[in-house]
N, C-alpha and C positions, 0 to 999 in steps of 0.2 A: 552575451549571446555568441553563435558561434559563425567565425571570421565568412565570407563568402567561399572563399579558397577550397575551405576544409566541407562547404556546403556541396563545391563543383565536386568536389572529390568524390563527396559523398554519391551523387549520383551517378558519376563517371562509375563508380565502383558496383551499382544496383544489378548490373547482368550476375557479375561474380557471385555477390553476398545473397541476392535470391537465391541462387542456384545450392548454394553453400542451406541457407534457410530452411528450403527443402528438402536436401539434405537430414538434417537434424530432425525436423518436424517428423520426419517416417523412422529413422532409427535410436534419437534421444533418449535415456532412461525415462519414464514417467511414472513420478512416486505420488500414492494419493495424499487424498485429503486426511487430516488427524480424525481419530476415531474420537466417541463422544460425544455427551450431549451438548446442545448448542447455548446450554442457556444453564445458567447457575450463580452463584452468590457468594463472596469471600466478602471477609472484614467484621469489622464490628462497629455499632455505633449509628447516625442518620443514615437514613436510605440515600443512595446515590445510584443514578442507572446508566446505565454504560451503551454502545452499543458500538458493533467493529460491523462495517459493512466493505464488500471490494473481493479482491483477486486472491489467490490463491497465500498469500503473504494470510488472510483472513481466515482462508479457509483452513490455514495452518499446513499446508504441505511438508510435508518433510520432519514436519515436527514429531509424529508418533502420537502421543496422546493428544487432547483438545487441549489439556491443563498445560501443554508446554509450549502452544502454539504463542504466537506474538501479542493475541489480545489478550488471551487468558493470562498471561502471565504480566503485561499491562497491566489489567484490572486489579491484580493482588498485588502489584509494586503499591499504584495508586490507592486502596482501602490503608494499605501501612503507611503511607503519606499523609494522607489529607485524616486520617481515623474515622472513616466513615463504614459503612455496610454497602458493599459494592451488588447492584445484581446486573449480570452481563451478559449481554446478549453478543452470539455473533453467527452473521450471513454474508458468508463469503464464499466462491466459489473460483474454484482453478479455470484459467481460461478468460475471465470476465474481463471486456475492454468497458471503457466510459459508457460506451450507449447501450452497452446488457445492463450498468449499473443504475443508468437513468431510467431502465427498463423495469428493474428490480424495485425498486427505492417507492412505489406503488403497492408493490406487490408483498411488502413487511408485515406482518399484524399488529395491530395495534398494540404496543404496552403499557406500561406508566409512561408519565411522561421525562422524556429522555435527558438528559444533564449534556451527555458528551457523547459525541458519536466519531468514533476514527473511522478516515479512510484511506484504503489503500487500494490504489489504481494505476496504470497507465503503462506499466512492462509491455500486457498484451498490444498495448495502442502502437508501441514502438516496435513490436515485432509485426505487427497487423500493417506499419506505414501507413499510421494514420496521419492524416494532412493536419496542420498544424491549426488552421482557422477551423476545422471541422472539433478541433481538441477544445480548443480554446471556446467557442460557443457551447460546445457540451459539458466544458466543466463549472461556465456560467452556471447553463441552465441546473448541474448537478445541484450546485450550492446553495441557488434558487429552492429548486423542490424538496432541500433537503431541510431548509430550515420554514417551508410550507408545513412539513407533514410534522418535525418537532423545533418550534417557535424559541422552548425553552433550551436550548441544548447549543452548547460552544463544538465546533468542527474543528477536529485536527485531521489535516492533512500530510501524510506523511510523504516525503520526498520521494522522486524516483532513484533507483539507487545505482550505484559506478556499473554500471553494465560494461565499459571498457574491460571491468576488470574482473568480469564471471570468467570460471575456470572452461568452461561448457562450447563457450563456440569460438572456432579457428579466426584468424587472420585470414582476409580482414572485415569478415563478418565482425567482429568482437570489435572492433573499432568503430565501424558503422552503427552499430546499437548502440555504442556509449557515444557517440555526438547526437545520436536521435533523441537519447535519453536525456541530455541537457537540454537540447533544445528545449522539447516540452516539459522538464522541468524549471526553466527559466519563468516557460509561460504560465504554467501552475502557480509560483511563488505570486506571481502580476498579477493573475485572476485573484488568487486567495484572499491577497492583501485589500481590494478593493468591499471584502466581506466584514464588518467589523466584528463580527463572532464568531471567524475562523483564522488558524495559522497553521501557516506551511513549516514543516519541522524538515530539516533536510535529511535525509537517510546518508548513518555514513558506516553502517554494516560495510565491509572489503574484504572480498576474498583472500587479500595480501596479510590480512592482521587478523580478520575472524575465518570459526570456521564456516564453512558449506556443506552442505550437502554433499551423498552420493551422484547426484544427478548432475553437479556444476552447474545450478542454475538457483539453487534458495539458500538461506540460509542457515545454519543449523541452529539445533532447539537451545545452546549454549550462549549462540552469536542471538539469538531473538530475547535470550536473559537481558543481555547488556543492553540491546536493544529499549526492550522494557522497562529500564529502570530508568535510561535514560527520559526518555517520553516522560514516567513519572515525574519524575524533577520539575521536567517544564510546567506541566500541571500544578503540579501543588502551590506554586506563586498566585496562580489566575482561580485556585478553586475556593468556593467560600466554604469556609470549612465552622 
């Protein structure tokens, strides 16, 4: 967890990094969502159904097509993994914090019944300064209602990722997000664990080793490969194949 010192800091510094936040928030590049349909099929073999629910990492920003976004290319890692018939769904959206996604997560239609559902959340929560018990009880409650509505399906949770080290915001905004960013990703890993058919996967995409985006705030369709394949890996140990 992160030391007190670096917490005082943290706030001492909130007139600046607001100010700085705002900043950004009105002149930021903003690249949309991947083009495409949401939903589709790779692999060969049993049916397996997928599903990517969360923030704009879902919605595929930056990536260009839907097929090169982070799930889509996920779910084709995983059909060549496990040699299954992958069909995948994904509902994601730029902007979405925890409590649009507790919002959303209602609001899915119904499919087949779901095997694996990633998520990806909680950027907006740290840029939103969302309070840390307010996080922590929402991503209970996400885990909760997520394994209400598909009973049968293991939750991957994808880590928040080094926000110290996005190209996109100044000193010492860029600081302040990436101790936000652990924070609550300490407290995700604690909530997650307490789920037995879910796990926290850490995100270690870095601006310093992969690429980004033009925007300096996603990552690119290249860095969401490795990405991808990673994730795969960990899957195919836990998936019955």
């Amino acid at each position: 967890m992160t030391c007190p010192l670096s917490r005082l800091i943290f706030w001492v510094l909130l007139p600046v990094t607001a100010l700085q936040g705002l900043w950004l928030k009105r002149h930021a590049l903003r690249l949309p969502g991947a083009t495409g349909a949401r939903q589709g099929v790779t692999g060969q073999g049993r049916d397996f159904h997928f599903l990517a629910i969360g923030d704009s990492i879902i919605d595929g920003v930056g990536a260009g097509s839907i097929e090169a976004s982070l799930p889509v290319q996920f779910a084709t890692a995983l059909a060549e993994s496990i040699g299954r018939r992958v069909h995948w769904r994904v509902d994601g959206a730029s902007g979405h914090a925890v409590r649009d996604l507790l919002e959303r997560v209602d609001g899915i239609p119904d499919i087949a019944p779901v095997d694996l559902v990633l998520v990806s959340i909680g950027v907006n929560d740290v840029t939103g300064l969302s309070g840390t018990r307010h996080w922590r009880r929402s991503l209970h409650a996400l885990l909760q209602k997520i394994r209400s509505r598909w009973p049968s399906a293991r939750i991957l949770f994808a880590g928040l990722p080094p926000m110290a080290n996005f190209p996109l915001p100044p000193q010492p905004l860029r600081w302040s997000l990436g101790l936000r960013a652990t924070t609550l990703d300490h407290i995700a890993e604690e909530v997650v664990s307490t789920c037995p058919v879910a796990m926290h996967v850490p995100t270690r995409i870095d601006p310093r080793q992969h690429g980004f985006c033009e925007d300096g705030f996603h990552p690119s369709a290249e860095s969401c490969t490795l990405w991808a394949r990673e994730l795969a890996v960990l899957q195919t140990g836990s998936t019955n194949t």
